[in-house]
C-alpha positions in Angstrom: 9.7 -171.5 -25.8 13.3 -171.6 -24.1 14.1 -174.8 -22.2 15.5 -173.0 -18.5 18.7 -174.2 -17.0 18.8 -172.3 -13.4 22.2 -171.3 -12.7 24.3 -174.0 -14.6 27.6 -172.6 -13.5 29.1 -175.2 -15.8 28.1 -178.2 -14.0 24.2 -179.6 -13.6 23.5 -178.5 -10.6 20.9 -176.7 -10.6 20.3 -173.7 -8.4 17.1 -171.3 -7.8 16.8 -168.6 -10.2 16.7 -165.1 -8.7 14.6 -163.5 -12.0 10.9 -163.2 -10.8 8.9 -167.1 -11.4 7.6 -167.0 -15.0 9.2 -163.8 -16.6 11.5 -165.7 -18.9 9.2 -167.8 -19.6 6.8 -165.1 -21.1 9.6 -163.1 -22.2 10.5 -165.8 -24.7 6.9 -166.7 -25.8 5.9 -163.3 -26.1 9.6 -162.6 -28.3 9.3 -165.7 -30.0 5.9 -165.1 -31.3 7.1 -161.4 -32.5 9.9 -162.4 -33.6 8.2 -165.5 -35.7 5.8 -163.2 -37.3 8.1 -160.5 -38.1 10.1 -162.9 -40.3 7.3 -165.3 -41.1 9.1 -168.4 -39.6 7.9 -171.5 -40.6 7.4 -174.4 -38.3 10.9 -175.9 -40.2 12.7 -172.6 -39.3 11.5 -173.0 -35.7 13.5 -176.8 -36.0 16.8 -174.7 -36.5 16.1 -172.0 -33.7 16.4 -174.5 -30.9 17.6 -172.8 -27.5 18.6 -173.8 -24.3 18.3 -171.0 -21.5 21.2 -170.6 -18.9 21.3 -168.3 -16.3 24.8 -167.7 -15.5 26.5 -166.1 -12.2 30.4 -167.4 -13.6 30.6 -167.2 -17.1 32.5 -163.9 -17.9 30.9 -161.8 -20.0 31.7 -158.8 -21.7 31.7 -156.2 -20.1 28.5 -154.6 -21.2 26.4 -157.7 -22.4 23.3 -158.5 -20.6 23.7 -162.1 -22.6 25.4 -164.5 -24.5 25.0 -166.8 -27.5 26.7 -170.0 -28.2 26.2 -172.2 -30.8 26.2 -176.3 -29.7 26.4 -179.4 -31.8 25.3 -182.6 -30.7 27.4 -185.7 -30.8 26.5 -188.6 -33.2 28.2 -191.0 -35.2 26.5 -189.7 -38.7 27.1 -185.7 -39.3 23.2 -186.0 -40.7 22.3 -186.9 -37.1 24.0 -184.0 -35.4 21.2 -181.5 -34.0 23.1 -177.6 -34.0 21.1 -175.7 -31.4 22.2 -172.0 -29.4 23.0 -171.4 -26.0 21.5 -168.7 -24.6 23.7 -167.3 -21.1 21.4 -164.4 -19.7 24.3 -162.9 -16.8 21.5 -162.9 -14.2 23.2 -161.0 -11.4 24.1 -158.1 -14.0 20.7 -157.9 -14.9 19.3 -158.1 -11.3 22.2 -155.7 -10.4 20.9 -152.9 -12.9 17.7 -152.4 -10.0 14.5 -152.7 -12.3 11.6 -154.5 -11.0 8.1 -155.5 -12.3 7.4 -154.0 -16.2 10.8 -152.4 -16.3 12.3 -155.8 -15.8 10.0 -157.5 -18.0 10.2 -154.8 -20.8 14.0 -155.6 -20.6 13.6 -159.6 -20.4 11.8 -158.7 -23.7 14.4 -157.0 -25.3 17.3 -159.6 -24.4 14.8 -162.4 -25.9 14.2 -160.4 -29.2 17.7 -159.3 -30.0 18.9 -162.6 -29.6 16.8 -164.2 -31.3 16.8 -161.6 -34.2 20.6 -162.7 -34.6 19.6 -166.4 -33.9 17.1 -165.6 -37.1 20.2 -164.0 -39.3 21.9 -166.9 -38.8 19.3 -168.9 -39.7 18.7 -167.2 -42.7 22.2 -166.6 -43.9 22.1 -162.9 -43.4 24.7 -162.7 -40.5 27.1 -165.3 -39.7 28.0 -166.4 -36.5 31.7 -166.9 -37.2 32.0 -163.2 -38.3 35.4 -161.4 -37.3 35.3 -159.7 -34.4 35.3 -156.3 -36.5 32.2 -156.7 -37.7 30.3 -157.6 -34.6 29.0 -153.8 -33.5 27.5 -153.1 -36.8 25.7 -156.9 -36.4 24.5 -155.6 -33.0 23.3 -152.1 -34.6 21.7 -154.1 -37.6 19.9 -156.3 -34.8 18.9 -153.1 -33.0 17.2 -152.0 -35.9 14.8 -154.5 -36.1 14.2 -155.2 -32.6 12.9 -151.8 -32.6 10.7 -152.5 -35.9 9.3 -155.8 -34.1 9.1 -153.7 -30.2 7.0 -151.0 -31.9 3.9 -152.9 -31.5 3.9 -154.1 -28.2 2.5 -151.1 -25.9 4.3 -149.8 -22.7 6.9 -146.7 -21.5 8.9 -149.6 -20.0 9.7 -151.3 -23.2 10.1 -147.3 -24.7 12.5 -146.5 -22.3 14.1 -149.8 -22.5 14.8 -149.0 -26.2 15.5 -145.8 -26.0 18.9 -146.6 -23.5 19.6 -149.1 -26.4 19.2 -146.5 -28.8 21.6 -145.0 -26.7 24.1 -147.7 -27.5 24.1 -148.5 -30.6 24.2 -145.0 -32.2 
């Protein structure tokens, strides 16, 4: 599960989160566990899909992405000791600012958790790279669609269905 970083802002202070107490952490247990068995991760795969959650109000974004994905290197002396692990910025306010509450908001809590870590996956696995050219980027996020909604079609709900269908909607 994600480690949660409450409005980093760049700094460490840490402020209150505004998303409903314990929806991202479920979110990314529940996505993580579809997501692991969709690919049948191993427990050594799972060492190379570290993430750190932050929930960002600063960080400019583009202009239609719920979240963002960055890829960190620790510092150490030996390159063998450096520990790669992803970033993952949810833009919080944009989210909150699209008016969904309860399931709806969960459903889409979901969705942000699987797509990125279906790309976190493709990295993983040398299917994607995450220094591709900008060109390339909206058939990656098509590709990740895809399988989002292979892995989503087993979880029950209209939230989630609706969720995917304005997706769909998207990345047509």
């Amino acid at each position: 599960m994600a480690w949660v970083l409450p409005g980093w802002g760049g700094g460490l202070e840490l402020k209150e989160a505004s998303l409903p107490e314990g929806a991202l952490e479920e979110a990314s247990s529940l996505a993580e566990e579809l997501v692991g068995d969709f690919f049948g991760l191993t427990s050594r795969d799972w060492r190379f899909l570290q993430y750190v959650l932050f929930l960002e109000k600063e960080l400019v974004f583009a202009e239609e992405a719920l979240a963002s994905l960055f890829l960190f290197e620790t510092q150490a002396l030996l390159p063998g000791k450096r520990r790669r692990f992803y970033g993952l910025f949810l833009a919080e306010d944009k989210i909150l600012s699209l008016g969904l509450r309860g399931p709806s908001l969960e459903a889409l809590l979901l969705y942000i958790f699987t797509h990125e870590l279906v790309h976190m996956v493709r990295f993983l696995k040398f299917s994607a790279s995450f220094w591709m050219p900008y060109e390339g980027r909206f058939k990656e996020e098509r590709e990740v669609h895809l399988l989002c909604r292979k892995i989503l079609r087993r979880v029950p709900g209209k939230e989630l269905q609706d969720i995917i269908y304005q997706f769909d909607q998207i990345y047509s």
